[in-house]
C-alpha positions as CSV (number, residue, x, y, z in Angstrom):
1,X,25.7,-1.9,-6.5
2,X,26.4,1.7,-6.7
3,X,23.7,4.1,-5.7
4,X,25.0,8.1,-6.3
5,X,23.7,11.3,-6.7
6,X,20.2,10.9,-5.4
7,X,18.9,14.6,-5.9
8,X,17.1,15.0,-2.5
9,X,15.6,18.7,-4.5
10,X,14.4,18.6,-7.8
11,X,16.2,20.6,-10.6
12,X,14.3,23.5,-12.5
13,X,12.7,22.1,-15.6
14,X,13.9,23.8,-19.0
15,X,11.9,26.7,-20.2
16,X,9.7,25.4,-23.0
17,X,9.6,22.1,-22.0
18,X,5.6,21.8,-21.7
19,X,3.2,21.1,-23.5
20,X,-0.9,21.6,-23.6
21,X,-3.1,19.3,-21.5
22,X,-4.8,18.4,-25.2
23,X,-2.0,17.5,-26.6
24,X,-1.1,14.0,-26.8
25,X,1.4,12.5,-24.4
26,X,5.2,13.2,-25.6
27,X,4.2,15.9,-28.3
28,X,3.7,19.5,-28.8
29,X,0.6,20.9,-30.1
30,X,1.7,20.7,-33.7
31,X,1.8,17.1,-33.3
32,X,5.8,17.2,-33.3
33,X,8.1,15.3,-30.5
34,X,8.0,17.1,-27.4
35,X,12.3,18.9,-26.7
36,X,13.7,16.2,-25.2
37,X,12.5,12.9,-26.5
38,X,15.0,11.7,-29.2
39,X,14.2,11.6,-32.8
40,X,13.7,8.3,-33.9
41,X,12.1,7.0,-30.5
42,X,8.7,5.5,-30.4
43,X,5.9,6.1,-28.4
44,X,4.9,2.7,-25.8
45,X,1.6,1.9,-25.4
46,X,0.1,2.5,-22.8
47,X,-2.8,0.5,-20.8
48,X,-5.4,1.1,-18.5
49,X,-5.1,0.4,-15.0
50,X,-8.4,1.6,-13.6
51,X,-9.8,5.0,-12.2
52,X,-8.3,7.2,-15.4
53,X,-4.9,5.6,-14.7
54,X,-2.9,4.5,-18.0
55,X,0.8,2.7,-17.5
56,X,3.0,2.2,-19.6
57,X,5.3,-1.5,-19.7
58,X,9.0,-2.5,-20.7
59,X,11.1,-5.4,-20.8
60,X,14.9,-5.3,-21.8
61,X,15.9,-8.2,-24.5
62,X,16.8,-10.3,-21.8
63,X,14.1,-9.7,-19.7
64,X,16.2,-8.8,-16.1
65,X,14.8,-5.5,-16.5
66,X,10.9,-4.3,-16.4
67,X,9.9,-1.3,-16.5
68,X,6.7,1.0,-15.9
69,X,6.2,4.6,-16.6
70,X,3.1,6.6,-15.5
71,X,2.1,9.9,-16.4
72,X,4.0,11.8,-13.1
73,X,6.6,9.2,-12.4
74,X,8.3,6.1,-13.8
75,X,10.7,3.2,-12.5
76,X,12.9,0.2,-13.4
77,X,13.6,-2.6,-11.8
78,X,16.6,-5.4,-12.1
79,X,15.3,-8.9,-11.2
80,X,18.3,-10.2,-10.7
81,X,18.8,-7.7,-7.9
82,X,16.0,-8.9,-6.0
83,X,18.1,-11.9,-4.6
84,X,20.5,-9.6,-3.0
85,X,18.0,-6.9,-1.8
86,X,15.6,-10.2,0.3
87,X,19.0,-11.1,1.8
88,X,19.4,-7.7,2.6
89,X,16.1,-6.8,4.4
90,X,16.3,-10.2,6.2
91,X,19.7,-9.8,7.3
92,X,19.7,-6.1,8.3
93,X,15.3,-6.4,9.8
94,X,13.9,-3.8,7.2
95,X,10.1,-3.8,7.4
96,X,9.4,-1.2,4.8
97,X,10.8,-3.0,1.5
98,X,13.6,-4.1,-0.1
99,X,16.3,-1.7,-0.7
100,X,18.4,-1.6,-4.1
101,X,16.9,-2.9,-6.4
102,X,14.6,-0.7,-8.0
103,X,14.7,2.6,-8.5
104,X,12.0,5.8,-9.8
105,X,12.0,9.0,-11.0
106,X,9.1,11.2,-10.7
107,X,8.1,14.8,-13.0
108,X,9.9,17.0,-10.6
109,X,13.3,15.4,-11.2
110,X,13.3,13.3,-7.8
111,X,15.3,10.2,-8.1
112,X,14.6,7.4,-5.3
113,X,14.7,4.3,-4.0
114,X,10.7,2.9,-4.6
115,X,11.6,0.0,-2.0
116,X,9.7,-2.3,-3.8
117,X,8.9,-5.6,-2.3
118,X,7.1,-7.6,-5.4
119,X,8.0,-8.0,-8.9
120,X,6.6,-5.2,-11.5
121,X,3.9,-5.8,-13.8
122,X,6.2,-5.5,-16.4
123,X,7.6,-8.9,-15.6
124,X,4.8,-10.8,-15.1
125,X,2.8,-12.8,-18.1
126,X,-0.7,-11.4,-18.4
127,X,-2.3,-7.8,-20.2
128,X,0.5,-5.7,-18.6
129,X,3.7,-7.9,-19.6
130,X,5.9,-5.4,-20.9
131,X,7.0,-4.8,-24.8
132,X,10.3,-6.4,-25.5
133,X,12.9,-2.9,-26.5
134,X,15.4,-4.1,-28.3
135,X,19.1,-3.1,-27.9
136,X,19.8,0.5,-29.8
137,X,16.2,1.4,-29.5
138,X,14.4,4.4,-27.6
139,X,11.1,4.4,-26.5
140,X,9.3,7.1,-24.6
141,X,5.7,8.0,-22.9
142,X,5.1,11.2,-21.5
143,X,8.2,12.8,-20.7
144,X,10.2,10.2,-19.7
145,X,12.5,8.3,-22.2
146,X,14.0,4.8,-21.7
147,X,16.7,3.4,-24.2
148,X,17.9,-0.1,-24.5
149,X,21.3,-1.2,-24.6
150,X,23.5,-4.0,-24.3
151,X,25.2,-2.7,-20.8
152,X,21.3,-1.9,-19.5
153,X,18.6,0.7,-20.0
154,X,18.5,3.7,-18.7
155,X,15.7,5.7,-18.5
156,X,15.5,9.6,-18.2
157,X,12.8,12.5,-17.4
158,X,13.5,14.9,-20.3
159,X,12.6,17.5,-18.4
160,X,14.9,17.5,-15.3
161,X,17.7,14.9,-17.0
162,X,17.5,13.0,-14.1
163,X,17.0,9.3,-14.1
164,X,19.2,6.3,-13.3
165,X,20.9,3.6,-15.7
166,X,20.2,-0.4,-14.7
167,X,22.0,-2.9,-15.4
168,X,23.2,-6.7,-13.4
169,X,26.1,-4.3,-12.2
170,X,23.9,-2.5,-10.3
171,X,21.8,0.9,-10.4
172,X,23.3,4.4,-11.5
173,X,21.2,7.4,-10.9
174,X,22.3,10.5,-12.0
């Protein structure tokens, strides 16, 4: 698995990149595509989680890779990573997660490592499971973008560019 580039400050957002708090997520006030999100994408559909907390869910055709993007940060992560990541804690003693598996990227650009030791709603059957994305296809929700492809997904905050590609090669961040 190749892990690069973690940004450990986060790059200056574009000028222009905001939008008002009453417009809806992804857009401008005029109702148009907020700069960064790619024509053509579509908006996912949000749910709530509780306490004024909305997430959004994804699954890659395949289904290896679930995703969840909130309003401030979003992350992916490759099931058929997880294997290698439990070995990994066990074998090195880490108490605080597994390692390398699944990654995040939050509003300010910050890239990282989320450690996470269960499997994301995404993944899981109930009122969360994640919408299928098919290969070629963009979707975004707030201002983070994930696109589908055959090699992975790789998903992006559209402010910063920062993000990190997934695939069963590994995890690229960039």
């Amino acid at each position: 698995m190749t892990e690069t580039n973690i940004p450990t400050t986060p790059a200056p957002t574009k000028p222009g990149n905001t939008r008002p708090t009453n417009a809806p997520n992804g857009t401008t006030a005029s109702g148009e595509k907020a700069a960064g999100i790619p024509a053509g994408a579509s908006e996912l559909t949000p749910r709530e989680l509780g306490e004024n907390k909305q997430v959004a869910t994804a699954l890659s055709p395949t289904g290896n890779i679930g995703c969840e993007i909130f309003s401030k940060s979003a992350q992916c992560s490759v099931m058929s990573l997880s294997g290698q990541a439990l070995k990994n804690a066990q074998t090195n003693g880490d108490t605080d997660g597994l390692r390398g598996w699944s990654y995040g990227v939050d509003t300010q650009g910050n890239v990282f490592d989320t450690k996470r030791a269960e499997a994301p709603l995404s993944v899981i059957d109930g009122e969360y499971k994640g919408q299928t994305i098919p290969y070629g296809t963009t979707v975004y929700y707030g201002q983070f973008t994930l696109k589908s492809e055959e090699d992975g997904m790789t998903l992006t905050d559209t402010e910063s560019g920062h993000g990190a590609h997934y695939s069963r090669a590994g995890i690229q961040t960039f």
